[in-house]
N, C-alpha and C positions, 0 to 999 in steps of 0.2 A: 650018118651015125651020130654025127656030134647034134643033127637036129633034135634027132629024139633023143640026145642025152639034155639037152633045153629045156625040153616040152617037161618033161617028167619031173625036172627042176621046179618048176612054175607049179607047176600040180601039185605036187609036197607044199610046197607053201600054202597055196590055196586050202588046203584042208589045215594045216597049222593055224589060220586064223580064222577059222569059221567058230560059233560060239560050241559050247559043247553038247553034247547029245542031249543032255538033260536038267539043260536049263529050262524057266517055264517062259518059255513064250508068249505068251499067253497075257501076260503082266504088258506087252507093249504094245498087244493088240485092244484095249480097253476104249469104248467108244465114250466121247466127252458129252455125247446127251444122258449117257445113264448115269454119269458120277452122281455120287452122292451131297450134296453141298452143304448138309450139316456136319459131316466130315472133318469140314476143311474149314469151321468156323464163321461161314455167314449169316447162317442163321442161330449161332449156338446161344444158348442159355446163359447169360451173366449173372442171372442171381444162383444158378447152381454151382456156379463158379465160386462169387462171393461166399457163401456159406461155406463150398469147401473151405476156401484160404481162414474165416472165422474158426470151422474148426479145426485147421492147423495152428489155430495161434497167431498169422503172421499178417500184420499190418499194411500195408501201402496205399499209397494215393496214387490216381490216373491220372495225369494230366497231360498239357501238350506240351509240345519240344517245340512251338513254334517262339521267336524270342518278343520279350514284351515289346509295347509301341511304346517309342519316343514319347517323354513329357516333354511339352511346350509352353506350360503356366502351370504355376500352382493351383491348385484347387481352394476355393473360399473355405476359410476356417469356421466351423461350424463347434458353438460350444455345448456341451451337453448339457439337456435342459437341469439336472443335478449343480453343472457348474454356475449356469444362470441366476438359478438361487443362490448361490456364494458371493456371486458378484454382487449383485444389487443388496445383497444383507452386509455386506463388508461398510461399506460408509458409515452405517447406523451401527454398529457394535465399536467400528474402531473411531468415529468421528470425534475429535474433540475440540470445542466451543474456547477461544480466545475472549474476552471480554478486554477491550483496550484500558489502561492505566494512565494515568499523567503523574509524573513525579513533581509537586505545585512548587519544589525548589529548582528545576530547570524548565527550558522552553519547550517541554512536552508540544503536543499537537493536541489530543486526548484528555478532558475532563471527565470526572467523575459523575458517575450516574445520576440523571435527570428524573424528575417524577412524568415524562412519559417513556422511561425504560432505557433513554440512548443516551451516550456519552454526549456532554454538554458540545465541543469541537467535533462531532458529527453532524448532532444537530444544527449546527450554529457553524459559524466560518471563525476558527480562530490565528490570528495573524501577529505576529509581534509585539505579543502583550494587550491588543484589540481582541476585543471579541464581540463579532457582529450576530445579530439573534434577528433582523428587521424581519416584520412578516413571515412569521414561523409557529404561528399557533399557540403562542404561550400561554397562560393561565399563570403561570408565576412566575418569578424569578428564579431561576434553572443555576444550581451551585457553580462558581466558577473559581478560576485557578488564581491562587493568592498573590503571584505574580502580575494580575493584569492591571493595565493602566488606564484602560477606555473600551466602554461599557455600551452597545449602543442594541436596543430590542424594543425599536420604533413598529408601529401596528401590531401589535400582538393585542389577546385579550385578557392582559393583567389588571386584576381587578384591587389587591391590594398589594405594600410592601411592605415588611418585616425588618426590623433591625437587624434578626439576624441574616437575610438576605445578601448583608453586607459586612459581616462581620468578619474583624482580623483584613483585609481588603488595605493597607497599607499604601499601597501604590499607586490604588485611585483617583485617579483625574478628572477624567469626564464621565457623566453618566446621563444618556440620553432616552427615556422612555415617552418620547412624543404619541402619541395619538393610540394609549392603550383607553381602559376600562379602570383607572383608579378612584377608589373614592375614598380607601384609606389608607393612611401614612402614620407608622409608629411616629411617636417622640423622636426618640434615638435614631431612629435612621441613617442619617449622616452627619450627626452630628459630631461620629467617631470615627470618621474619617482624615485623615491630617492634612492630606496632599488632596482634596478635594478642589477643584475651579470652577467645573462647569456644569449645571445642573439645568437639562431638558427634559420638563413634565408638561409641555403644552396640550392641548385639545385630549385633555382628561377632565374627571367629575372630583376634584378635588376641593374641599369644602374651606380645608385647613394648613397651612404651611408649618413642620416642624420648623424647630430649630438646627440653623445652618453653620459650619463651620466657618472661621473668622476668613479663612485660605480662599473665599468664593471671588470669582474673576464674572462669571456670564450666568445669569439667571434668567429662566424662561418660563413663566404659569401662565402663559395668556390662553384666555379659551378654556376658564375651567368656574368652579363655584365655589373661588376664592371672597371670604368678605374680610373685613378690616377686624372682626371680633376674634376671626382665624388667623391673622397675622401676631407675630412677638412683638411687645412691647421694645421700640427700640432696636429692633431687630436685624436692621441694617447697619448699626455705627461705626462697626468694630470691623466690618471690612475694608479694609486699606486700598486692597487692589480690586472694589468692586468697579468694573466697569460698566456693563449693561446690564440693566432688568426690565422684564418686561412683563408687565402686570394686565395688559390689555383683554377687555373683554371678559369680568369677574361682574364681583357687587361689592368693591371698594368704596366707603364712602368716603375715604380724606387720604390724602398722601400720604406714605410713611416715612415719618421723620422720625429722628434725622438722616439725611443723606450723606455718602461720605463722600469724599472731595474728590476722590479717582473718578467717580461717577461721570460716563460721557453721555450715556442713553438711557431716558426714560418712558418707556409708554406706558401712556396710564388711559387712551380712550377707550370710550365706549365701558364704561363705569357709573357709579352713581356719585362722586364728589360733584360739592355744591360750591365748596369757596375755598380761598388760597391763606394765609399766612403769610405774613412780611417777612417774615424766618421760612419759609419751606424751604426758597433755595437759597437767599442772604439773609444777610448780619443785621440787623437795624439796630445796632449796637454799634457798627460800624460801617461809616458809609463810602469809606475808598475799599471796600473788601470787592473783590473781585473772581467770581467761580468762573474759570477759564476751559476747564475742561467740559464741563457740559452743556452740549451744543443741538441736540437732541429732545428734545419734552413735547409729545405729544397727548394734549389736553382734550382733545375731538368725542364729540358722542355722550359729553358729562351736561347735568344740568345745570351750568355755569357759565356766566358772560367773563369771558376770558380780558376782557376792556376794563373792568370794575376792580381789579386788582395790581395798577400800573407799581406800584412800591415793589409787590412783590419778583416783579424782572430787572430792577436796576444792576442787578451785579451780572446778568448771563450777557454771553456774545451775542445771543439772539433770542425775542421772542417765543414762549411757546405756540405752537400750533394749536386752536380751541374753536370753540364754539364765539363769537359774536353778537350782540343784540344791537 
C-alpha cells in the first residue's frame, strides 16, 4: 500500500513540471537551414539604417574598441606648405642690415666706408693704429681712422694721391705705398703732416717730389721718373733727423744739396749726374771738418769717373761706391 502511495507521489510531480498545454511548441522545433539570416542582421542594410538615425536627428560614429598601438618615435614634422612660405619670407621682411662704425676717437676695429662699398678695416687689416691695405686692389687711398700711426698699401693700383687723402692724420708716422701706379702727387700732401718719418713711394711713375715735412727720418723714390727739375730747391736742409734716402734709379742729373748731417745713406745710382762739387758732402771752407755719419754713397750706373773728384771725399769715413775710368 505504501508502494503505490509512492508511485502516485512521483506521477503528481511528473505532470506538475511538464510545460503547459498550450504553449507553442513549435517555436523549438525550427530548423536552422530555413532561418532567415537577414533577420538577424548579416546581410542587413546599413545605409537604411543610416538614413533612419539621419532622420531621427541623431549623430554617432562607428568605430573600433580595439585600443590604439603603442608610439615608438615621433613621426617627422611636416610644415604646411602655407607655413613654408612664412618661413623663407620671414628673413627678407624682418632682416636688418648693420653697416659697421669706427668711433676715430677710440680703437674701433671698423672704418668708415671705402669707394669700393666696404669698411676700410674689413677691407684692410687694421691693428694697433696700423693699417695694412698690401695687395688689395686699390685705385685710391681708402679713408682711414684719425687715430692711425702707420699706413702701409704696397701693390695696389693707386694711380694718384690727394692732399686730402691725408688730411687731419695727426698721428702719422709711416706711410708706405711701394710698388703702386703713381704719377701724381698734390703739393700738400704731407706736407701737413707733423709726426711724419717715413715715406715709401718706391717702384712708382712719379715724375715729381712734393714738399716734405722737416720730421722725415727714411725716404724711399727709387725706381720711379723722378728728375732734379721735380725735386725742392734745397729741399733736404731742414731735416735734422734725415737718415736715409734713396734716390736710385730716377733722371737725377746733380745731387741735392745740401745734405744734412744726420744723413748715414745715400743712393744715388743708376742716374744721369755727371760731376761732384767739393761742397756735396764737405766744407772746402774747412778742412778739418769731418762728416762722420755718412758711410753709405752709392754713385754706380752715373756717367761719371768717380776718381776725378778726390777733394770732394776728404771729410767721409769712406769712399763712395761709382763708376771708374
Amino acid at each position: 500500500m505504501a508502494l503505490y502511495l509512492v508511485l502516485a507521489v512521483a506521477l503528481l510531480g511528473s505532470c506538475w513540471a511538464a510545460p503547459p498545454v498550450d504553449s507553442d511548441l513549435m517555436n523549438y522545433d525550427v530548423d536552422a537551414d530555413t532561418w532567415d539570416l537577414n533577420t538577424y542582421g548579416e546581410t542587413y542594410d546599413y545605409d537604411d539604417l543610416e538614413e533612419e538615425v539621419d532622420n531621427a536627428g541623431i549623430l554617432f560614429e562607428v568605430g573600433t574598441m580595439a585600443p590604439p598601438a603603442a608610439i615608438t618615435h615621433l613621426p617627422p614634422a611636416v610644415i604646411p606648405e602655407n607655413k613654408t612660405e612664412e618661413v623663407t619670407r620671414l628673413p627678407q621682411t624682418t632682416k636688418t642690415t648693420i653697416h659697421p662704425t669706427l668711433d676715430f676717437q677710440g680703437p674701433g676695429l671698423f672704418g668708415p666706408d671705402t669707394g669700393l662699398g666696404m669698411p676700410t678695416c674689413l677691407l684692410c687689416v687694421c691693428l694697433s693704429g696700423s693699417v695694412y691695405c698690401d695687395d688689395a686692389d686699390l685705385i685710391k687711398i681708402p679713408p682711414l681712422p684719425k687715430d692711425i700711426t702707420h699706413f702701409y698699401a704696397r701693390f695696389n693700383k693707386i694711380t694718384a694721391v690727394k692732399a686730402k687723402d691725408f688730411l687731419n692724420l695727426n698721428q702719422l708716422k709711416r706711410i708706405d705705398l711701394t710698388g703702386n701706379q703713381i704719377s701724381e702727387l698734390d703739393e700738400d700732401t704731407f706736407l701737413t703732416l707733423p709726426q711724419l718719418q717715413d715715406l715709401f713711394l718706391a717702384d712708382n711713375r712719379i715724375p715729381s717730389l712734393p714738399e716734405l715735412p722737416a720730421t722725415m727720418r727714411h725716404i724711399d723714390v727709387r725706381n720711379n721718373h723722378l728728375t732734379s727739375a721735380g725735386m725742392h730747391r734745397e729741399g733736404f736742409k731742414e731735416m735734422k733727423d734725415l737718415q736715409f734716402l734713396y734716390l736710385s734709379d730716377n733722371r737725377l742729373d746733380y745731387i741735392p744739396v745740401p745734405l744734412p748731417e744726420s744723413l748715414r745713406v745715400l743712393h744715388l745710382q743708376n742716374n744721369n749726374i755727371q760731376s761732384l762739387n767739393e761742397d756735396t758732402f764737405c766744407n772746402s771752407h774747412d778742412r778739418s771738418y769731418i762728416r762722420k755719419a755718412l758711410e753709405d754713397i752709392r754713385l754706380d750706373g752715373n756717367p761719371m769717373d768717380v776718381n776725378q773728384y778726390a777733394q770732394a771725399y776728404v771729410c767721409l769715413p769712406r769712399v763712395p761706391v761709382g763708376n771708374s775710368h
